[in-house]
KETI-95644 format. One line per 8 residues: number of its first residue (from 0); their letters; for each residue x negated, y negated, z of C-alpha. Coordinates in nm, 3 decimals. Layout:
% residues N
NUM = a = X Y Z  ... .
END
This chain:
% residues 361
0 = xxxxxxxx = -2.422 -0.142 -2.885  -2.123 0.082 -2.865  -2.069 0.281 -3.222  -2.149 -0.090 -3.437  -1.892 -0.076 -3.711  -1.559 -0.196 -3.782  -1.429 0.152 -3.819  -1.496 0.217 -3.437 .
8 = xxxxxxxx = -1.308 -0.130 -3.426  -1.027 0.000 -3.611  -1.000 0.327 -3.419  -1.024 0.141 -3.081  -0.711 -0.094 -3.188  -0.543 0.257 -3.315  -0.634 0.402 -2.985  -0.437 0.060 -2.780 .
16 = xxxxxxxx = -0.154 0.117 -2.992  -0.077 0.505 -2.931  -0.213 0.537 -2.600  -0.209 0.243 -2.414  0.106 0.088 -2.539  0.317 0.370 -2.475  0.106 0.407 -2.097  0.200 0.031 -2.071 .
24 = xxxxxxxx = 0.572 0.085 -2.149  0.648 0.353 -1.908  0.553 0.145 -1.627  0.707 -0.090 -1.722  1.013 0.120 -1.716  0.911 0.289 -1.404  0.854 -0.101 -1.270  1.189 -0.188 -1.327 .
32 = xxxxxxxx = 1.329 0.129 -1.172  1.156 0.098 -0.824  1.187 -0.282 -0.823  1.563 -0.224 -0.821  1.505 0.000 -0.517  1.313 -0.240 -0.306  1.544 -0.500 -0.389  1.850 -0.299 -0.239 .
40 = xxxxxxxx = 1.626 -0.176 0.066  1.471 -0.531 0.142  1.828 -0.719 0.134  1.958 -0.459 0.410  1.635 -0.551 0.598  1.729 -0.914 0.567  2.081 -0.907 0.674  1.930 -0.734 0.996 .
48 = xxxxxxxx = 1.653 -0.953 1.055  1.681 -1.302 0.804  1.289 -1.347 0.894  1.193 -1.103 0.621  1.280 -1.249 0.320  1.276 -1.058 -0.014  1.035 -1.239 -0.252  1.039 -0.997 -0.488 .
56 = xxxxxxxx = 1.171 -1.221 -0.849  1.128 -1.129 -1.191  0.990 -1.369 -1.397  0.959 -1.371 -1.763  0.954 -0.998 -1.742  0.658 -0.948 -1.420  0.774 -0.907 -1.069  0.617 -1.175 -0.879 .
64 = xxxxxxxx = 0.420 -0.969 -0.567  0.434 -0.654 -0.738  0.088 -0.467 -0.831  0.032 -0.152 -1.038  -0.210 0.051 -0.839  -0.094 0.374 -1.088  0.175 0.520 -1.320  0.350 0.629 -1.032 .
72 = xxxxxxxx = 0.240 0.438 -0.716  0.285 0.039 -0.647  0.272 -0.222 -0.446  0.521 -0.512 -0.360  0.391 -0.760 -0.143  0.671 -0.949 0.091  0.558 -1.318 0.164  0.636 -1.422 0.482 .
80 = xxxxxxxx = 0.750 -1.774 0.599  0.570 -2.072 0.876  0.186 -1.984 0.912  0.125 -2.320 0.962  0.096 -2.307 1.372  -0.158 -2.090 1.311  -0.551 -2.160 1.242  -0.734 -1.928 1.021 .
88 = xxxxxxxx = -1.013 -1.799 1.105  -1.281 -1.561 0.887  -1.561 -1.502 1.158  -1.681 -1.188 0.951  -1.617 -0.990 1.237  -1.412 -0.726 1.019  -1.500 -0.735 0.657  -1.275 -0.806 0.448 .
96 = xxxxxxxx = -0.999 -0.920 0.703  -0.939 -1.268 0.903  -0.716 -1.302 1.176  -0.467 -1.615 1.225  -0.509 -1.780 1.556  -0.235 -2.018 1.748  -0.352 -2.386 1.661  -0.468 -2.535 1.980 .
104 = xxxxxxxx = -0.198 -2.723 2.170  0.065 -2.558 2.003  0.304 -2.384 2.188  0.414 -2.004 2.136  0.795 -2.149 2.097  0.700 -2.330 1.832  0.644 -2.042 1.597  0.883 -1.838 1.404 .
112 = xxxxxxxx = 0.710 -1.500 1.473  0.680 -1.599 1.890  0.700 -1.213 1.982  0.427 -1.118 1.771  0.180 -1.342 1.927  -0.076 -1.138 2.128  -0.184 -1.297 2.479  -0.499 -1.440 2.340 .
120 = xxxxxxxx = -0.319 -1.659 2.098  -0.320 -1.433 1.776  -0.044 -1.325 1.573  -0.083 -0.961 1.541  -0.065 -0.804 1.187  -0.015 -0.431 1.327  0.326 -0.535 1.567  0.461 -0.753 1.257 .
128 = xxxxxxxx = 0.394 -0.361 1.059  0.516 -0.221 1.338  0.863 -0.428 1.362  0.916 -0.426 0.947  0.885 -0.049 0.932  1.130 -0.010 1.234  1.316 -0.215 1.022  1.298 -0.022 0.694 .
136 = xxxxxxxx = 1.336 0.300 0.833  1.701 0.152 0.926  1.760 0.045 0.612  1.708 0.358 0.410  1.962 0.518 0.641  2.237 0.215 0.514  2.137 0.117 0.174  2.340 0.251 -0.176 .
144 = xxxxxxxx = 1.982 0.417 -0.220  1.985 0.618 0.066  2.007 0.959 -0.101  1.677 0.896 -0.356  1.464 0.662 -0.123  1.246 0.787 0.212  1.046 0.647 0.394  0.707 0.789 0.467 .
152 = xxxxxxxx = 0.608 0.838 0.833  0.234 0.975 0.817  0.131 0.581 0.817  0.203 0.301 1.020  0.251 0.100 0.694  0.564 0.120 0.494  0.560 0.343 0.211  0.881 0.477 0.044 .
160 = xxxxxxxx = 0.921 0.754 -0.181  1.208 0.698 -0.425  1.300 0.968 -0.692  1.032 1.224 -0.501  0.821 1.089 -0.803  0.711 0.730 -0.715  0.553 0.566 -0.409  0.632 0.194 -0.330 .
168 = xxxxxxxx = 0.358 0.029 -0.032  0.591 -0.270 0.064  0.342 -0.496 0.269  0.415 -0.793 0.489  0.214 -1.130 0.376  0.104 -1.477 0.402  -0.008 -1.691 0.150  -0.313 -1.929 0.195 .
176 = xxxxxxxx = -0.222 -2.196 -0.031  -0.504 -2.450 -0.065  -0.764 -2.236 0.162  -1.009 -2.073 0.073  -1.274 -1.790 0.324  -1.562 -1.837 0.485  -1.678 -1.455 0.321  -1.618 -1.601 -0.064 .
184 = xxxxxxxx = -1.782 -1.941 -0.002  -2.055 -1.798 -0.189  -1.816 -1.786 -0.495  -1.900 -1.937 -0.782  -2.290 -1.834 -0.696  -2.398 -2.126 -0.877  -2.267 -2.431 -1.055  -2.502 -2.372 -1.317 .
192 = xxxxxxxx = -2.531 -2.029 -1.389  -2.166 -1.962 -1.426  -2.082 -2.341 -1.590  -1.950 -2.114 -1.860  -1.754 -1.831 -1.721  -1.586 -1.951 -1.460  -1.538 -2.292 -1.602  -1.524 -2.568 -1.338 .
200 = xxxxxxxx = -1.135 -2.562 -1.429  -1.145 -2.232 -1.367  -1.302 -2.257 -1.037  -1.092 -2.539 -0.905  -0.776 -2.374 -0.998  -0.829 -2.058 -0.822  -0.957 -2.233 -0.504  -0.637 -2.447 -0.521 .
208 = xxxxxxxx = -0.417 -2.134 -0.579  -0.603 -1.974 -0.237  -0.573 -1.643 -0.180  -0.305 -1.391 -0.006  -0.346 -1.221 0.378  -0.178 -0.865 0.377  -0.072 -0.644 0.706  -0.213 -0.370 0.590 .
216 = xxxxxxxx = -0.452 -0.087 0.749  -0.801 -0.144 0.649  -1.049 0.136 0.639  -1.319 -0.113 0.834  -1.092 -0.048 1.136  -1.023 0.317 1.169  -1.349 0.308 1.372  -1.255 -0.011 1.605 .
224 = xxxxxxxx = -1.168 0.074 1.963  -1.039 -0.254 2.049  -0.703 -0.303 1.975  -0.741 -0.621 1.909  -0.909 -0.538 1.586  -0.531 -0.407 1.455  -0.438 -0.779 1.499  -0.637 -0.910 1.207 .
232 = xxxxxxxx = -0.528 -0.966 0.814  -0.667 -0.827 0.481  -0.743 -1.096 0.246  -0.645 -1.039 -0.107  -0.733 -1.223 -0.440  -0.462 -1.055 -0.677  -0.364 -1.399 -0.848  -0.704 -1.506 -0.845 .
240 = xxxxxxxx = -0.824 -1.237 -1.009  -0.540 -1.224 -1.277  -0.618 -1.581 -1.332  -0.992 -1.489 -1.400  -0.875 -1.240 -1.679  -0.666 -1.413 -1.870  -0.808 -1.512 -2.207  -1.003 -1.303 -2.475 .
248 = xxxxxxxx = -0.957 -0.964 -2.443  -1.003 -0.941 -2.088  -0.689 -0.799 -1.999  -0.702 -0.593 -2.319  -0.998 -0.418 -2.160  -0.821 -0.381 -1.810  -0.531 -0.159 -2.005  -0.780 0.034 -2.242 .
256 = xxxxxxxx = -0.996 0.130 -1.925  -0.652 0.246 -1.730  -0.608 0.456 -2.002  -0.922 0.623 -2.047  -0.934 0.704 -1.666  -0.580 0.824 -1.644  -0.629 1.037 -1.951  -1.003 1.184 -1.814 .
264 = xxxxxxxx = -1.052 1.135 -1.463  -0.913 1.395 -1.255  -0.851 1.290 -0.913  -1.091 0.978 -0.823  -1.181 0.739 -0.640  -1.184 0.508 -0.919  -0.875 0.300 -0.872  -0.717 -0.014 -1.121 .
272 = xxxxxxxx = -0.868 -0.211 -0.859  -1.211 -0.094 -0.964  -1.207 -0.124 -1.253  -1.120 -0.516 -1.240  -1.408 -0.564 -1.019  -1.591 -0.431 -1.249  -1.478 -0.655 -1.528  -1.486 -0.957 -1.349 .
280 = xxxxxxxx = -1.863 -0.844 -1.287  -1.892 -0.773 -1.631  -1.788 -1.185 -1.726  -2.076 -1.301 -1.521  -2.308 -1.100 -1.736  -2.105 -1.234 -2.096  -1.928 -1.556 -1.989  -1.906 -1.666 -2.373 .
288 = xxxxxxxx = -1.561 -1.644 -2.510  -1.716 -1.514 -2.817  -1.801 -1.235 -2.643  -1.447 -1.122 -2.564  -1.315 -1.226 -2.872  -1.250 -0.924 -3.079  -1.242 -0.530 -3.012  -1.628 -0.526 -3.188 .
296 = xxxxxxxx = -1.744 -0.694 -2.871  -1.479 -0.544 -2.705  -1.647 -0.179 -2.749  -1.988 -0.355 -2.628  -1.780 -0.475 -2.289  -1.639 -0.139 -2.277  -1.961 0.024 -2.270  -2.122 -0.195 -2.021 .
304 = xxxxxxxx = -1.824 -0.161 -1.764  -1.855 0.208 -1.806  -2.189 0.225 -1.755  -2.156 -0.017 -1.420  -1.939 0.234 -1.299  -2.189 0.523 -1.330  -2.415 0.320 -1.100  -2.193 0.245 -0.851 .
312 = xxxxxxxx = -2.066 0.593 -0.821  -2.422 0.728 -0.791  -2.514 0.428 -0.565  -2.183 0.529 -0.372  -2.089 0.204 -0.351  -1.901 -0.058 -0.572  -1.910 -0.426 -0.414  -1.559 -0.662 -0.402 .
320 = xxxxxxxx = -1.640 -0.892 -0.620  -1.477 -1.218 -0.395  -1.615 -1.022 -0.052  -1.931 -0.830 -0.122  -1.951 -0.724 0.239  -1.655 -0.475 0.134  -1.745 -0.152 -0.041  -1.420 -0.060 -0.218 .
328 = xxxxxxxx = -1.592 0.302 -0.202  -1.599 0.305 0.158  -1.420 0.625 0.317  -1.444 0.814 -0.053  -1.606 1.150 -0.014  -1.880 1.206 -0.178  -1.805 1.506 -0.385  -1.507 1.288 -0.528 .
336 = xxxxxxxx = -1.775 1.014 -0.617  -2.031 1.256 -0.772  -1.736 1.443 -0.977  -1.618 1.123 -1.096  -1.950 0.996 -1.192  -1.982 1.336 -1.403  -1.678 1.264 -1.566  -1.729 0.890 -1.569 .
344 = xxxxxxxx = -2.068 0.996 -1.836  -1.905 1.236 -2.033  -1.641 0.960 -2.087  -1.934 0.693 -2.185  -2.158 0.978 -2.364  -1.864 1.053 -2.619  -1.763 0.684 -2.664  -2.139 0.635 -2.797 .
352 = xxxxxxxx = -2.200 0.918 -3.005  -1.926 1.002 -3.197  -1.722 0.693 -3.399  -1.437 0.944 -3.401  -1.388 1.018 -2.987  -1.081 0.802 -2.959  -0.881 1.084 -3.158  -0.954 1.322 -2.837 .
360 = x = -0.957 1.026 -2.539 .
END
């Protein structure tokens, strides 16, 4: 147990209020700021080409699409419109990725996005990338944001730079309303085990939501020759996910962990993403409310996340916790593993020992 007392409790609660508050606020500002950005660059893209379609809407003060990956870099995800002529398929073939397939007796005509159809009937993530970042790149030339707002060309993504101090990955999307993979069909593991954590609400909901398919490059396919293999989609729980942390102190945790890497992790390969796999890992070992109910259990979760992470980062390998085929470690050296996993146990080392650590976290 992690420092057993309510003044560790009370420290902990001091520590969300001066550190991760403030952390919290400033992107928030920093959210608003780049959001207005994207908003100007994606409406030029749309008066050029009316298929892409900015869905990027505030509401209640969160930017639908829009994901924190760190203080200064994000990511706004741009739904696209008519998948349905298209079967989905999730052979395994790539992990972590599906491609969408013309339905049979359907016609290429009959689609919205008829150009990016490859001859074998699939609609091709990488010319979609390809056409929106042609696309972009005219846009920064035109928009009122011109002089603060480049586009990045080391990628064949679309990455802009605004204020030369944030990064914006604007990706392409479908939803998959209603679906759910072939690769997470294992998810719940059991009906039994889990009847707590996820409840069968739970489970139904986020099945019901579905899931997201992103044009994005995947590091599974740097090694593919075919280039058929650039045609496929990267599946992505976000909402899921965020619907799996939502009560206790779940999300509470998510923040305070953010923090405590920002503030003593130097560069890693430990990313907000994670970290919320290993929470969500974390729930399946304490799927009790009671055990997220408070910051007392809240320094036990703590604890057992951090010390998760120091096994994955020795193992050199961290499982996705709807796909476990994908190693979200994958492509990380692994000097930058073993430094973080140094860094990772000092973290956890003072956290146990010393009631007072938060003062110096």
């Amino acid at each position: 147990m992690l420092c057993p007392s309510n003044k560790f409790a009370l420290t902990l609660n001091q520590y969300f209020v001066e550190k991760v508050i403030p952390r919290k606020n400033s992107i928030y500002k920093a959210v608003r700021e780049v959001s207005k950005v994207v908003t100007e660059v994606l409406q030029e893209v749309e008066a050029q080409e009316p298929r892409f379609i900015s869905s990027l809407n505030e509401t209640n003060g969160r930017f639908e699409g829009l994901t924190v990956k760190s203080e200064t870099e994000f990511e706004v995800v741009l739904y696209l419109n008519q998948m349905g002529v298209f079967n989905f398929v999730d052979d395994g073939t790539i992990p972590g990725c599906a491609v969408l397939k013309l339905s049979d007796g359907r016609k290429r005509s009959m689609s919205l996005w008829v150009e990016f159809i490859t001859a074998s009937g699939y609609l091709s993530a990488r010319k979609i990338r390809s056409r929106f970042q042609a696309l972009v790149a005219q846009s920064c030339e035109k928009c009122p944001c011109r002089s603060y707002v480049q586009l990045l060309t080391d990628t064949s993504e679309v990455r802009l730079r605004i204020h030369d101090k944030f990064i914006v990955h604007i990706v392409p999307a479908f939803r998959c309303a209603g679906l759910w993979p072939r690769s997470a069909s294992h998810w719940p593991y059991s009906s039994t085990q889990f009847s707590i954590w996820p409840s069968p609400n739970q489970v139904n909901n986020v099945k019901n939501e579905g899931f997201n398919i992103l044009s994005k490059e995947s590091i599974y396919m740097k090694d593919k020759q075919a280039s058929s293999e650039g045609d496929a989609w990267i599946m992505s729980f976000t909402e899921a996910e965020d619907h799996l942390l939502q009560n206790g102190t779940r999300r509470k945790c998510l923040s305070i962990l953010k923090t405590l890497c920002d503030r003593n992790f130097d560069a890693t390969p430990v990313t907000n993403y994670v970290l919320k796999s290993l929470i969500l890992y974390e729930c399946e070992k304490h799927p009790n409310e009671h055990e997220w109910s408070d910051e007392q259990t809240l320094g036990d979760r703590l604890n057992g996340i951090l010390l998760q992470l120091i096994s994955c980062l020795q193992c050199r390998k961290c499982p996705h916790y709807f796909l476990p085929s994908v190693d979200l470690f994958k492509g990380k050296s692994v000097q930058s593993l073993d430094c973080a996993a140094k860094q990772c146990w000092q973290l956890t080392r003072e956290m146990l020992i010393n009631r007072q650590c938060f003062d110096k976290l």
